[in-house]
N, C-alpha and C positions, 0 to 999 in steps of 0.2 A: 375417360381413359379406357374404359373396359367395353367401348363399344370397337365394335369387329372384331378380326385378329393383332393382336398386340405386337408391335415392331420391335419390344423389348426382348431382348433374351431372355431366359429364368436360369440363370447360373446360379443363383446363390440358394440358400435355405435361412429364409430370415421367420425366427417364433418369436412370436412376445413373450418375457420373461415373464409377464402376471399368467398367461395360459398354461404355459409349463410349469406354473407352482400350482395353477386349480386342477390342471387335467389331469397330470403324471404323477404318479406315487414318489413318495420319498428317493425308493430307488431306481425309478425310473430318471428322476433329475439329478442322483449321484450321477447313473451312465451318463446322462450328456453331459453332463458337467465334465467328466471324466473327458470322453470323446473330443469338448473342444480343448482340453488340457493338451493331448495328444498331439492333435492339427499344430496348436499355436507350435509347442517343441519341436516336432519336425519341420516345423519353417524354420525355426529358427537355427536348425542344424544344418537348413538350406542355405542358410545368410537371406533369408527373408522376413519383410517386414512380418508383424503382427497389423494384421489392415482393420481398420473402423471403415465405419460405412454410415454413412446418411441414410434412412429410408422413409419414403414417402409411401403414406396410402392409397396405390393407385385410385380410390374413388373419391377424394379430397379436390377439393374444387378448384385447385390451383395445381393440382399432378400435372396437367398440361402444359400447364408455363411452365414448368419444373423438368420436364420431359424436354422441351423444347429447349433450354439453357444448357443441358446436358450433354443432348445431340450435337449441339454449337459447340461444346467445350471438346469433344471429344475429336470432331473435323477439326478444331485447329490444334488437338496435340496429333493427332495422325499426319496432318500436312508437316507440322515440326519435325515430325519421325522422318518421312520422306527425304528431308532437305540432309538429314544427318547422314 
């Protein structure tokens, strides 16, 4: 997956929860912990969901199928969108 320029966006900020217990001081994970407290409430002051996410590691040897099911999934809710 990580060979050329990657067709994926980087919208998100995904960390593993074991890195930010090794790497970040106590209160360095109180703030994020804080910060996504924040995000979720203001969603939901927006009337938005609170979103979960799947993620794959793009160098996992099946990313590509994974990549490719995706793409598929997402051209048929855009055509859906289209018709509405």
């Amino acid at each position: 997956m990580r060979e050329g320029k990657s067709p994926i966006e980087n919208k998100y900020i995904v960390l593993k929860t074991s890195d930010a217990k090794k790497y970040l001081t106590e209160d360095m994970n109180i703030m994020l912990h804080d910060i996504c407290l924040h995000i979720q409430s203001e969603r939901l002051k927006e009337n938005k969901e609170i979103n979960e996410y799947l993620i794959v590691n793009s160098d996992e040897a099946y990313a590509k199928e994974v990549w490719e099911i995706i793409k598929h999934g997402e051209a048929i809710k855009h055509t859906k969108l289209k018709r509405v």
